[in-house]
N, C-alpha and C positions, 0 to 999 in steps of 0.2 A: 636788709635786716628787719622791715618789718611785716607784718601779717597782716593782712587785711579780711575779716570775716564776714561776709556780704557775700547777700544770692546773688550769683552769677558770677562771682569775680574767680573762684576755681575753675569753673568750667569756661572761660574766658584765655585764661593764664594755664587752661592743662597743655603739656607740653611744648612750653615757650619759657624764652629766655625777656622778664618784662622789666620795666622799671615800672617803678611809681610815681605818679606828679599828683602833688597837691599843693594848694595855695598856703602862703604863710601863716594866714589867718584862721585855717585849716587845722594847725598841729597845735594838740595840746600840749601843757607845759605843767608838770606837776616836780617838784622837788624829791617826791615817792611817789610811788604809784605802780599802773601798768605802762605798757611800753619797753622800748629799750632806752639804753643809757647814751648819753649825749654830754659833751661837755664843750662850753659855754666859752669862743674865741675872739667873739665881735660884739659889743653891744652899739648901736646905730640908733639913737634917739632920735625920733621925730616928730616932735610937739605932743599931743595926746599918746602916741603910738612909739614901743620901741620895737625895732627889729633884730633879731637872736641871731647870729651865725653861728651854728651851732656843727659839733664835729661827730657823726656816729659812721663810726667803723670804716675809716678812712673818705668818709664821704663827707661832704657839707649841706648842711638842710639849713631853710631862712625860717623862724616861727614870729609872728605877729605878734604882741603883747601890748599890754597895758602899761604906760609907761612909768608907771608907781610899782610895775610888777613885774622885776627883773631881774636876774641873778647876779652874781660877781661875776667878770672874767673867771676860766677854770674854774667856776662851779659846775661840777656834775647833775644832769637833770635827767628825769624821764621825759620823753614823749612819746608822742602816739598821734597817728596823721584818724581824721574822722573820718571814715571808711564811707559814708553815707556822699561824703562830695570831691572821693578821691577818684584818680584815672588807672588804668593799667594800658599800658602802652608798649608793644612790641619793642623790644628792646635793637633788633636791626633793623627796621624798617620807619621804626616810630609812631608807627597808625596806631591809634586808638584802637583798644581791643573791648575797653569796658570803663563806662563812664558812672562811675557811681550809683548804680542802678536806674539809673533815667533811660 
């Protein structure tokens, strides 16, 4: 579900079936914004940090946050993974196809 716009990541991902891997700490978390919509199944507090399980389009994504800064259970959010230290990865094979422009 989502888009990644970063040189390289098209011509990487042309004509492949990819996933996306990025780190928790990776996805941003805005109440509006851009991104797609997500909502809010798990919250997992852990001392400074909480951890979101969050549900977008039948999938589950973990986001990182600040633990004064967290949604309710079933609150609807946006996010959006930061394209700059995301992966794309061959979806049968699993190899790396494109590492965040590095």
């Amino acid at each position: 579900p989502f888009r990644v716009s970063a040189p390289g990541a098209l011509e990487a991902a042309a004509g492949r079936d990819v996933e996306l891997g990025v780190r928790p700490e990776h996805v941003d978390i805005a109440v509006a914004g851009a991104g797609v919509l997500a909502e809010t199944q798990v919250i997992e507090v852990a001392g400074s940090e909480t951890f979101l399980h969050l549900a977008v389009e039948g999938r589950e994504i973990v986001a990182r946050v600040a633990s004064e800064r967290h949604p309710d259970i079933g609150a609807v959010v946006h996010v959006e993974p930061a394209p700059a230290v995301a992966y794309l990865f061959d979806a049968g094979s699993g190899s790396t196809l494109w590492a965040g422009g590095r």
